[in-house]
C-alpha positions, 0 to 999 in steps of 0.5 A: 530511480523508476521502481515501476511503470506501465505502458500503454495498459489495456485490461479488462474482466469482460470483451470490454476493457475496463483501463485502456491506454494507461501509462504511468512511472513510480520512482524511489521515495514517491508517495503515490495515491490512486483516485477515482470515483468507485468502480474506477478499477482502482484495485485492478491497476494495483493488482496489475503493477504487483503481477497478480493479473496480466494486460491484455496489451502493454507492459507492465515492469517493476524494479528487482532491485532497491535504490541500493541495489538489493534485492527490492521487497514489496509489502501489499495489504489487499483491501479486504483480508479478513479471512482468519477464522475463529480458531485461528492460533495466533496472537496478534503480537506473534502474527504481527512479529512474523513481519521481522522475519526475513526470507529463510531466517524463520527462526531469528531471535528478534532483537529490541529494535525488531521489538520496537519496530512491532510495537510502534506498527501496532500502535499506529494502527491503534491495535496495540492494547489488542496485542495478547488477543486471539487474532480470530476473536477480532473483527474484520475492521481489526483483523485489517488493521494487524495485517497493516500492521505486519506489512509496516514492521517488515519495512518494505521498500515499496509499499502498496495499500488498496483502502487502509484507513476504512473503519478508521475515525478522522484523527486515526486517518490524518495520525496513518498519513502522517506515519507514511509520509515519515516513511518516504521522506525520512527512510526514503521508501515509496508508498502507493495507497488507493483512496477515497480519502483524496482531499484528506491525503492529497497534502501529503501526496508527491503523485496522484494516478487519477483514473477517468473514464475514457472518451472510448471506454476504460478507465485512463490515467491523469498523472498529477504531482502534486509535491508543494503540500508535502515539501511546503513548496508553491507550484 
């Protein structure tokens, strides 16, 4: 089942595009990384695939429904959402909580799996001794990873990351990977994560969205699967 895809996708801030010509599919249960060296508009094509920009040319759709046929929920971390300020009055447990609460049930009792679902996010962004702490009090580094943290306990059927692991060490990283990977190949989500990470993700990666300058200008698209390290497949 396709969750996403792009047409032909011509974009750009200036007279000039910066992705042209790009076209790519996103299925069900894919694990999607989008590579290119900086100023590759990286973060542009996420921001086009969610609806937060429009193309110039081309189309853009996403799936309203999951491979159920549910309504599909998507959960985005942007790359810098460190905004809270010191007087924020949250605790990083009651923000990181919110993630369990489903549009219009606010006020639901979180029940024990709810629980562990917030306690093993927290962990896995290594946040978890940092539960009873003041979400304003925290650094940027941290404040990103409780907003990673959220998104992963609301357990969304997509999942869109732009940079997750930055201010993570080496051990955190590969621990982070791994996590998504359980995610798609044992709950069946999809994940799509912007790195610069490449060669320490690519082994998990089902799909890589490579951007590379164009002959004319633009950012263009090189689809490569790349499922034999995930799957523990030869090509």
């Amino acid at each position: 089942m396709i969750l996403a895809s792009a047409r032909n996708i011509v974009f750009g801030y200036t007279h000039l595009p910066s992705l042209n010509g790009v076209s790519f599919d996103i299925e069900n249960g894919e694990f999607v990384g989008i590579t290119g060296q900086n100023g590759a508009s990286k973060t542009t094509l996420i921001k086009l695939l969610l609806g937060l920009l429009k193309p110039w040319e081309g189309t853009v759709s996403v799936s309203r429904t999951n491979i159920n046929g549910e309504n599909l929920t998507i959960g985005y971390v942007p790359q810098q959402i460190a905004s809270f300020n010191s007087g924020f009055p949250s605790t990083v447990l009651e923000l990181v909580r919110s993630g369990r609460f489903k549009k219009g049930k606010w006020f639901k009792r979180l029940n024990p799996q709810d629980a562990q679902l917030v306690e093993n996010a927290l962990k896995m962004v290594d946040m978890w001794e940092f539960r009873h702490h003041k979400i304003g009090s925290l650094s940027g580094g941290q404040k990103q990873k409780i907003c990673i943290a959220r998104t992963l306990a609301s357990e969304p059927d997509l999942l869109v990351l732009d940079e997750p692991t930055t201010g993570m060490d080496a051990s955190s990283r590969k621990a982070f990977y791994e996590f998504l990977s359980h995610q798609v190949k044992e709950h069946g989500r999809t994940v799509i994560i912007v790195t610069h990470n490449q060669d320490e993700v690519d082994s998990y990666l089902t799909k890589t969205l490579q951007l590379e300058r164009g002959e004319h200008g633009g950012w263009k698209c090189l689809v490569l699967n790349s499922c034999n390290g995930l799957y523990g497949l030869e090509e």
